[in-house]
N, C-alpha and C positions, 0 to 999 in steps of 0.2 A: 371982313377979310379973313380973319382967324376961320371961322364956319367953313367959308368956301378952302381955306387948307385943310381941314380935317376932312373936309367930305370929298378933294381929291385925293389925300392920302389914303383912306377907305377904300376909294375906287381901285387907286395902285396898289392897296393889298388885297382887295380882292381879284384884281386881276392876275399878279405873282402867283397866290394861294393858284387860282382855274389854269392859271400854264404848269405850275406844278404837276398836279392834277394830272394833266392831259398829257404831259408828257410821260407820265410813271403808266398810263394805260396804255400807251405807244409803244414801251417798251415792253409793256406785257404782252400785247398783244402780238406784237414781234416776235418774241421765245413762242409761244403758241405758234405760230406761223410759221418759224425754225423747226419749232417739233414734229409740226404737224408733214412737213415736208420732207424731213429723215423718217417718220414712219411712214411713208408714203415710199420713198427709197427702199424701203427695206424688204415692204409688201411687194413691190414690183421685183424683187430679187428674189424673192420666193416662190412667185409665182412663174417666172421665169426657170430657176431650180425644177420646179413641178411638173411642168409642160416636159422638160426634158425628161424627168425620170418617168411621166407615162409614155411617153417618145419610146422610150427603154426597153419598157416592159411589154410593152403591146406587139413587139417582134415579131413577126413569123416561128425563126425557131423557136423564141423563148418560150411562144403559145405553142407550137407542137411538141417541146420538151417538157413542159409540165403536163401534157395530155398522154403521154407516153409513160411517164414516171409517176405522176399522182396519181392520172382514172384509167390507167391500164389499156386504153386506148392504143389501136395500131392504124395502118394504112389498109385500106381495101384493097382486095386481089380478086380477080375472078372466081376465084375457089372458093372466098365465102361469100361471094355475092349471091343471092336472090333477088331474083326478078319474079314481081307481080303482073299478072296478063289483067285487064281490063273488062274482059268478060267476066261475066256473072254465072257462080258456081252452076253447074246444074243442083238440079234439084236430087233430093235423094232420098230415100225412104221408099213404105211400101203401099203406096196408096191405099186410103181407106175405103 
């Protein structure tokens, strides 16, 4: 009688000790999982941020006001337009 109590008291400490156990990895795992899901938060705020400020910048004016102010860039007008004709130059020289 006395054996079979020590080998269920065994059993119930080892079973305590494995629910210990598994509960302390539960809860790690949880904080991981917490974490993992505020930097997941945080990433989609950013990227969200992002999208807007190339939203932003990619403008019409914003692109033809740094084309104007940084590479000196203007608008075409007839006056310095050139036109190329499709024909092929004549030939020129003084034959040999």
């Amino acid at each position: 009688m006395i054996r079979l109590n020590l080998v269920l008291l065994l059993g119930v400490l080892a079973s305590a000790l494995y629910l210990v156990n598994i509960q302390y990895e539960s809860r790690r795992l949880f904080a991981e999982l917490d974490k993992a899901a505020s930097e997941a938060r945080k990433l989609e705020t950013d990227h969200t941020r992002l999208l807007v400020e190339r939203r932003s910048k990619a403008t019409p004016l914003r692109v033809e006001k740094l084309a104007r102010d940084q590479l000196n860039m203007r608008t075409t007008t007839p006056a310095i337009t050139q036109y190329v004709s499709d024909r092929p130059a004549a030939p020129s020289g003084s034959g040999s």
